[in-house]
C-alpha positions in Angstrom: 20.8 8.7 1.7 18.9 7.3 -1.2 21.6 6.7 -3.0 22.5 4.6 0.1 19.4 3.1 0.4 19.3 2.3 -3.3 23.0 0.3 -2.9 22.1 -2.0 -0.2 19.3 -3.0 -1.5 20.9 -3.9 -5.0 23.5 -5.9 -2.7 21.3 -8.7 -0.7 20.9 -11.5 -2.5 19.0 -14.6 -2.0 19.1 -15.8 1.9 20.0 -19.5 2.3 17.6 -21.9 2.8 18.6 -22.4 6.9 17.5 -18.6 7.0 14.5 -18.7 5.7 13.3 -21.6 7.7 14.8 -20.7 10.8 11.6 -18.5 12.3 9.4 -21.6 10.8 11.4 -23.9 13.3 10.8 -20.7 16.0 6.9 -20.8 15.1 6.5 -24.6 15.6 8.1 -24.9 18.9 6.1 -21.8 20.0 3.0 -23.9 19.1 4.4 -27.0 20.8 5.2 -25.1 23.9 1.6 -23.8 23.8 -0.1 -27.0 23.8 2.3 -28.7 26.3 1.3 -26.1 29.0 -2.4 -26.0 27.8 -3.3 -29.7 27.7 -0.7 -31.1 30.2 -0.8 -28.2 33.0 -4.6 -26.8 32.4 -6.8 -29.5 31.0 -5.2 -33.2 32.2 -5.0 -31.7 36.0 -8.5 -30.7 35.3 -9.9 -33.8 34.1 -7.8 -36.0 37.1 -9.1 -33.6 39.8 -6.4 -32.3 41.3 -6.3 -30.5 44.2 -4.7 -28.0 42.1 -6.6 -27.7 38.8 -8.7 -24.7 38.0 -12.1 -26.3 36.8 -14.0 -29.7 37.3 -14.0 -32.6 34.8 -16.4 -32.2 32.1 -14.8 -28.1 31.9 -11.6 -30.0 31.2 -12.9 -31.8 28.9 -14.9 -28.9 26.8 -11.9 -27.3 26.7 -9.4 -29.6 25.8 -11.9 -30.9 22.6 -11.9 -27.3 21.9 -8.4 -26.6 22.1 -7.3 -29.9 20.3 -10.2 -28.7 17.7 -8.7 -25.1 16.9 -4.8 -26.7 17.2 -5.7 -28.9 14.5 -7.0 -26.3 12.4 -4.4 -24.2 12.6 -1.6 -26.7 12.0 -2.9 -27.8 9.0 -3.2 -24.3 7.4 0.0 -23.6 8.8 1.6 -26.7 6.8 -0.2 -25.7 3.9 0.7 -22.2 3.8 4.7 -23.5 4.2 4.9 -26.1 1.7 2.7 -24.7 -1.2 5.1 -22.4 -2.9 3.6 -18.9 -3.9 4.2 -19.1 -7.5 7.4 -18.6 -9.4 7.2 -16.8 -12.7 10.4 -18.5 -13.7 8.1 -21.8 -14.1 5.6 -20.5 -16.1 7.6 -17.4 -18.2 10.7 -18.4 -20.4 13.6 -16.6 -20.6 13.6 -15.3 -24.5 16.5 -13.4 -24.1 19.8 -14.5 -21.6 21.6 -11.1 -22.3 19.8 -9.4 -20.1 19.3 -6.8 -22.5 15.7 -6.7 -23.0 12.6 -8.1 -22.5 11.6 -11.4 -23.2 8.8 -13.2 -24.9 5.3 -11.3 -23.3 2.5 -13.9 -21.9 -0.7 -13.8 -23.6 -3.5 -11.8 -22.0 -6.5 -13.6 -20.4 -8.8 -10.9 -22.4 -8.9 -9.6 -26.0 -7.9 -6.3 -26.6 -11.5 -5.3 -28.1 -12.7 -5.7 -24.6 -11.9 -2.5 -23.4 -12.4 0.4 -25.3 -9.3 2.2 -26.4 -7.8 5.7 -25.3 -9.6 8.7 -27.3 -6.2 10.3 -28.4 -2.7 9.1 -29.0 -1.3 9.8 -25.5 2.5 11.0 -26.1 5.1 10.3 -23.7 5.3 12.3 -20.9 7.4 13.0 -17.8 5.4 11.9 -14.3 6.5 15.7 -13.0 4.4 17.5 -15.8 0.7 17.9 -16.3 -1.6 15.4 -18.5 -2.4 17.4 -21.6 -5.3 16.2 -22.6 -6.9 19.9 -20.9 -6.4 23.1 -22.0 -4.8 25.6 -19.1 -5.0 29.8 -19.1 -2.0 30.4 -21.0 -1.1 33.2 -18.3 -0.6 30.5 -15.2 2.7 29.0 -14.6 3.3 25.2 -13.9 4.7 24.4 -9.9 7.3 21.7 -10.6 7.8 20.8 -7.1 3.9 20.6 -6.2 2.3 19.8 -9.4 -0.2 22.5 -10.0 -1.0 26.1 -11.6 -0.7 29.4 -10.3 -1.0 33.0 -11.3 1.8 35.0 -11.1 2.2 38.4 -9.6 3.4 41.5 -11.4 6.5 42.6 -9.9 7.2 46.2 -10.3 10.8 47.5 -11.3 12.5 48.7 -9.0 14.3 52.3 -10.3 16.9 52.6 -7.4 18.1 49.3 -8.8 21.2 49.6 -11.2 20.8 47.3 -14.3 22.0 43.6 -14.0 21.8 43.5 -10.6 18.6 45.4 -9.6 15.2 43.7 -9.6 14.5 40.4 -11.0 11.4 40.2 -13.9 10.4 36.9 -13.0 7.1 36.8 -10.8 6.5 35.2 -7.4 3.5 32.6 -7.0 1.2 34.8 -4.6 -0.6 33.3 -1.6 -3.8 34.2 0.4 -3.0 32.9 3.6 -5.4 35.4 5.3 -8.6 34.8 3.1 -7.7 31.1 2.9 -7.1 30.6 -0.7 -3.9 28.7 -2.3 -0.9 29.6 -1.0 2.5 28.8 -2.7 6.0 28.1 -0.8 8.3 31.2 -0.3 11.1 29.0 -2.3 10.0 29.0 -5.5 9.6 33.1 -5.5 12.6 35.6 -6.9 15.1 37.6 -4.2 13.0 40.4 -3.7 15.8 43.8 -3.9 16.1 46.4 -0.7 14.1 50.0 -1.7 17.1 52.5 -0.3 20.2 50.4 -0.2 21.5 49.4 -4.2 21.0 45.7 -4.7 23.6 42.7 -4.5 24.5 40.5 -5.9 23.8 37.1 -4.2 25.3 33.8 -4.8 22.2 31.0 -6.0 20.7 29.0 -3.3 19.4 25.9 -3.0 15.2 26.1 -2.5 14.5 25.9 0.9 11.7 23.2 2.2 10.8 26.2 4.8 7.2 27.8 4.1 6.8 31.4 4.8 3.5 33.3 5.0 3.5 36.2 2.1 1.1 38.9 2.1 -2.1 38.8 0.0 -2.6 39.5 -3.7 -4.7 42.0 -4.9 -9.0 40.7 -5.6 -8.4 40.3 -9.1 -5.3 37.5 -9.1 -7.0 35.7 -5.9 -10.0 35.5 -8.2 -8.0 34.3 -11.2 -6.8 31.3 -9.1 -9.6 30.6 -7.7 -11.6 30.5 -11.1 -9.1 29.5 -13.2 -6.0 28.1 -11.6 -7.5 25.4 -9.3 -4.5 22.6 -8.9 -5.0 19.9 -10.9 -4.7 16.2 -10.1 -1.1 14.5 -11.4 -1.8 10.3 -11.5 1.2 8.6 -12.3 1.6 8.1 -16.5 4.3 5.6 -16.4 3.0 2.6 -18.6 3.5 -0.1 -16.0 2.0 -2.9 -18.6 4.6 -1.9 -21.1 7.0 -5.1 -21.8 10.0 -2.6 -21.1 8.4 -1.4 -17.6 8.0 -5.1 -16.6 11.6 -6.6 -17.4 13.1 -7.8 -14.4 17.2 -8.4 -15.0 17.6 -10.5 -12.3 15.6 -13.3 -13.9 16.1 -12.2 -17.3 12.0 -12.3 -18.0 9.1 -9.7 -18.4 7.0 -10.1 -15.9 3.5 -10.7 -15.8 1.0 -8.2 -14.7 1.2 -8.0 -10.6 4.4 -10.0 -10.2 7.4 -9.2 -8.4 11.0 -9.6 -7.5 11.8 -11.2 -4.1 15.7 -10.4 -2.8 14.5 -12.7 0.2 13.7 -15.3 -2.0 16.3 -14.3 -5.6 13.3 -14.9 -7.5 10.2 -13.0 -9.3 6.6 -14.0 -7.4 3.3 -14.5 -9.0 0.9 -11.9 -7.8 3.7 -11.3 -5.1 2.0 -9.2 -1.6 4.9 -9.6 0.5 7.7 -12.0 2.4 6.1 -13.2 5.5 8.8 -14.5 7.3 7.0 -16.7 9.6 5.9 -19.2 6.9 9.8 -18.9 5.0 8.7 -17.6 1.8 6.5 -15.2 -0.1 2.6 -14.9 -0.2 1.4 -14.7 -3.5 -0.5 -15.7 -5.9 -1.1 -19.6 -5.2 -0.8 -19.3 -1.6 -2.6 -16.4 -0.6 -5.6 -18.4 0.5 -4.0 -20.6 2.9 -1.7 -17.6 4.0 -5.9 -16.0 4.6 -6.7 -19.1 6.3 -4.1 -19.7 8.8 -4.1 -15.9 10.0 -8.0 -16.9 10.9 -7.3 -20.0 12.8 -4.2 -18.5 14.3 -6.5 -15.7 15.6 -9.2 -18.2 16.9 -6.6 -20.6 18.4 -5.0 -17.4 20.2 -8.3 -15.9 21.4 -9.5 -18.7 22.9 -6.0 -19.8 25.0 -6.1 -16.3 26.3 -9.2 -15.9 27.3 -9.6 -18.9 29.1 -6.6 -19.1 30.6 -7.5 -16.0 31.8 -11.2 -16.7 32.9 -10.2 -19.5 35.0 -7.0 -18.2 36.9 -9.5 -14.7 37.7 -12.0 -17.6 38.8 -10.0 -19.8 41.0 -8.0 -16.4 42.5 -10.6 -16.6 45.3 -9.4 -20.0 46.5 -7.1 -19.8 49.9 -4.5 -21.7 47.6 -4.7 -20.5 44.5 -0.9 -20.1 43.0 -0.2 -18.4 39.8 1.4 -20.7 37.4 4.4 -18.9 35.7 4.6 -20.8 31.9 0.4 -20.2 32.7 1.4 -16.5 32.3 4.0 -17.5 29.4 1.6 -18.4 27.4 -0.8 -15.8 28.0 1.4 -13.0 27.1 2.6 -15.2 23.6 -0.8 -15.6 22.9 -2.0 -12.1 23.2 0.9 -10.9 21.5 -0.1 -13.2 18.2 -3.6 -12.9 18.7 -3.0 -8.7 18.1 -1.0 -9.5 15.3 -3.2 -12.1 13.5 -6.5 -10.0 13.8 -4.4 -7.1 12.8 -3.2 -8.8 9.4 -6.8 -10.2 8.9 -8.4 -6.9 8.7 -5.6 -5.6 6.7 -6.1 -8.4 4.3 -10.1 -8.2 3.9 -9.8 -4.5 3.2 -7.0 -5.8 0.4 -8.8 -8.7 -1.1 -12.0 -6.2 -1.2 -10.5 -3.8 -3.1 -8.0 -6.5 -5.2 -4.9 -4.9 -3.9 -1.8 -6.5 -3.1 0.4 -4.9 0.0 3.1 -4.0 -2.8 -0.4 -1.9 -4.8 -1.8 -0.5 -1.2 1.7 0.8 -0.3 1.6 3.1 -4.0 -1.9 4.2 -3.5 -1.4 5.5 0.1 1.6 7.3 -1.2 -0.5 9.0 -4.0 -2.9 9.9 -1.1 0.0 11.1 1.3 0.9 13.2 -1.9 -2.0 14.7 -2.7 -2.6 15.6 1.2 1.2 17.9 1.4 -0.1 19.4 -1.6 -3.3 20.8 -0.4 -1.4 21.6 2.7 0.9 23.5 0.5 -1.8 25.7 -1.1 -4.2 25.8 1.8 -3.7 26.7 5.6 -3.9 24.0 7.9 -7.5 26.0 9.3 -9.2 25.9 5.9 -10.2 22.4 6.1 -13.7 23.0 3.5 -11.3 24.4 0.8 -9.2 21.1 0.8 -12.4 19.4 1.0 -14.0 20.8 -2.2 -10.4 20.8 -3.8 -10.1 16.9 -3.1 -13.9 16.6 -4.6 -13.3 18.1 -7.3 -10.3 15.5 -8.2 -12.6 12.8 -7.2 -15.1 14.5 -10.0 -12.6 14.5 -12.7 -11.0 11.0 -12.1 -12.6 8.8 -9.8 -11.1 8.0 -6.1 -8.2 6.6 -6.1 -7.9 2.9 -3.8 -11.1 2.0 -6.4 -11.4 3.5 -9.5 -8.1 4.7 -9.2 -7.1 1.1 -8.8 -5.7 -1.2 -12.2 -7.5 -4.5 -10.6 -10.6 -3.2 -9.2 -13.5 -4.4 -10.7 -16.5 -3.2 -8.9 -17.5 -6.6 -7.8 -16.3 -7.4 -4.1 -17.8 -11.0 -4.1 -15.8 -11.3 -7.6 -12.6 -10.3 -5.6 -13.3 -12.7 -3.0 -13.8 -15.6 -5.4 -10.6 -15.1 -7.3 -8.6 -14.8 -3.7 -10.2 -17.6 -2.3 -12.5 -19.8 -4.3 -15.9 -19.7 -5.8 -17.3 -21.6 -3.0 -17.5 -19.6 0.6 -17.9 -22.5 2.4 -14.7 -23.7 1.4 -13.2 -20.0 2.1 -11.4 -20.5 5.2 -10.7 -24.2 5.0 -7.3 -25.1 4.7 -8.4 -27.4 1.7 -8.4 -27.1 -2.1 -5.9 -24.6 -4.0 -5.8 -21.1 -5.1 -8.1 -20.3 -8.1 -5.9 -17.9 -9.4 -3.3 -18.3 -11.8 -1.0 -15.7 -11.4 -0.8 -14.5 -15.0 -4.1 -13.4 -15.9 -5.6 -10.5 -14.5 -9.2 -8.6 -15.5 -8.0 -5.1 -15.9 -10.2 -2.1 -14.7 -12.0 -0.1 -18.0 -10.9 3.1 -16.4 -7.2 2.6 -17.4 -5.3 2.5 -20.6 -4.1 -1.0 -22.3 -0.7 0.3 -20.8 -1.7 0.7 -17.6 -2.6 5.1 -17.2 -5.0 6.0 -15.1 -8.0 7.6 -17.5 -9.9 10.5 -16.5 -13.6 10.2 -16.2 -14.2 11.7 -19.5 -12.3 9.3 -21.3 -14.3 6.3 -19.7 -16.6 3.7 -21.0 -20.2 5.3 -21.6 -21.5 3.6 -18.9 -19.0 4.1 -16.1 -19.1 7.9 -16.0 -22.3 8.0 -14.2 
């Protein structure tokens, strides 16, 4: 199925141009449609007085000023968001090498080196799927490939109604404490245990099984030992994502700067790239990110108010002995709700991101480090020993920090600094489709906690002043 996955994706290739801009077309006339029924069957029968308009004169024309107001707003933004491309790194990167062999020439940094202090030790290379070694672990623990921790493993007695080469097995089980609520290890990863009476056979290898089963407790000692000594440790990622070689894209034939990806949508590498909003026909990224910000606003405010007055006065005027529902009335309503959900939806979604100087690419990795690290407490713990996990997921947070902030390459501590690079240095200005993006797309301060290649440092290994 990955495999799968994986092929598909390597075959789309750049959509035409008609594709692209096809829901922009969708998205205009939706807006058009909105204001024909809004101004010419709401507001102009309200400001004629006709026998069949919901409101009186000057309500018609409050409403329409506001209407024509918000529309206005919201257009604008929305033509800005479409025509101000998001940033190519084709335009600002060139291609040192056409082979497609390597990486090309490497854009400057926006800081000197000597402003973050370096790593302690010479980290070697290292697999993701093994620990960091920077700690020194009880040399009598065994390392859980599948879930990324320690545990202490069982004696297993020999069995002497077992004939030799096919009796019992000397490698040792990880135990679990399901009944006292320690850590707990899957049934899987532990040896064929042989029969006491009936002579042993020989049995074909199997593949480990994803089933958990409940094994019965070790003895006080070993529970102890894991408890004092084999605590699971946390596993970050140690792939060197600001590596030249980590950041080549062969598509385009450039490294990449920092934050930037490739766009099959588009066929083309994106400054800062968060994601392909099809609505506007391209990607948001790093140059248009603040109109992208600024039309989701307006789009929510134009929304919110069509609905709820639309609604207001149709409830008011159901009364009336003649009152008729209006079906494109109801049209609109529903359209409006619908987009009005969505817009305040993506504008929370993007405050918590700009907050936190994520992209939706960066979110997506850190909630699957989260999702990760929850299975694997699940793993060791029973689903009823909820303190455990707790003091387990503190002591991570101890050793390394959380992980959406200091966990997080960008994050600098500063909110208001996050705010001013998305969207300008002056608020006022924040949410007016007016200006351009103060970011470049190239440079990029990087958090102190992290490496010069981009690993995620454990608190010890921090500045001075950041380990408090």
């Amino acid at each position: 199925m990955v495999e799968e996955a994986r092929a598909r994706r390597a075959q789309k290739t750049k959509q035409p141009w008609v594709v692209l801009k096809l829901t922009v077309g969708i998205a205009s006339a939706v807006i058009a449609y909105t204001c024909y029924v809004y101004i010419g069957r709401l507001c102009i029968p309200m400001i004629k007085r006709e026998a069949s308009a919901l409101g009186g004169r000057v309500l018609g024309i409050v409403f329409l000023v506001v209407f024509i107001l918000l529309a206005f707003m919201m257009i604008w933004a929305y033509i800005k968001v479409v025509f101000t491309p998001p940033g190519y790194a084709v335009d600002y990167v060139d291609k040192g090498n056409t082979s497609g062999s390597g990486p090309g020439p490497l854009p400057q940094p926006a800081t000197s080196p000597s402003q973050y202090p370096p790593s302690q030790r010479d980290r070697p290379k290292r697999t993701p799927s093994r620990p960091r070694d920077y700690k020194q672990y009880p040399s009598d623990l065994k390392f859980d490939e599948a879930l990324g921790a320690f545990y202490a493993p069982k004696p297993q007695r020999q069995n002497s109604h077992s004939h030799s080469g096919t009796g019992g097995s000397s490698e040792s089980s990880p135990p679990t404490t399901a009944e006292t609520g320690g850590p707990r290890q899957p049934a899987s990863l532990a040896a064929p245990q042989p029969e006491k009476e009936k002579p042993a056979r020989p049995q074909a290898a199997r593949a480990p099984s994803s089933r958990r089963t409940v094994r019965p407790a070790p003895g006080p000692e070993t529970a102890h030992h894991i408890r004092r000594e084999g605590v699971p440790m946390r596993n970050p990622p140690t792939v060197p994502i600001l590596l030249p070689e980590h950041r080549y894209c062969r598509r385009c034939q450039i490294v990449k700067p920092p934050r930037t990806h490739h766009c099959r949508s588009c066929g083309t590498c994106v400054l800062k790239y968060d994601h392909h909003c099809p609505w506007i026909g391209q990607c948001v990224g790093a140059h248009n990110q603040k109109f992208f910000v600024t039309f989701v606003v307006w789009t929510a405010l134009f929304c919110i108010w069509t609905i709820g007055t639309l609604i207001g006065l149709n409830a008011h005027a159901s009364s009336r002995p003649s009152f008729s529902v209006d079906p494109q009335k109801i049209v609109v309503i529903a359209l409006s709700g619908l987009f009005a959900l969505f817009t305040i939806v993506m504008f929370l979604t993007h405050t918590s991101l700009i907050s936190m100087n994520q992209t939706t690419v960066e979110n997506i990795s850190v909630r699957s480090m989260k999702q990760r690290e929850s299975e694997m407490l699940g793993e060791l713990y029973p689903w009823w020993n909820v303190s455990a996990k707790r003091r387990t997921k503190k002591q991570w947070d101890a050793e390394w920090g959380r992980i959406g902030f200091e966990g997080n390459l960008w994050w600098t501590g500063d909110v208001r600094k996050h705010w001013k690079e998305a969207l300008g240095p002056n608020p006022w200005t924040w949410f007016l489709p007016v200006g351009r993006s103060p970011s470049d797309g190239l440079h990029f301060d990087r958090n102190p906690r992290f490496d010069r290649e981009g690993r995620w440092l454990p608190r010890s290994e921090w500045p001075p002043e950041l380990r408090s």
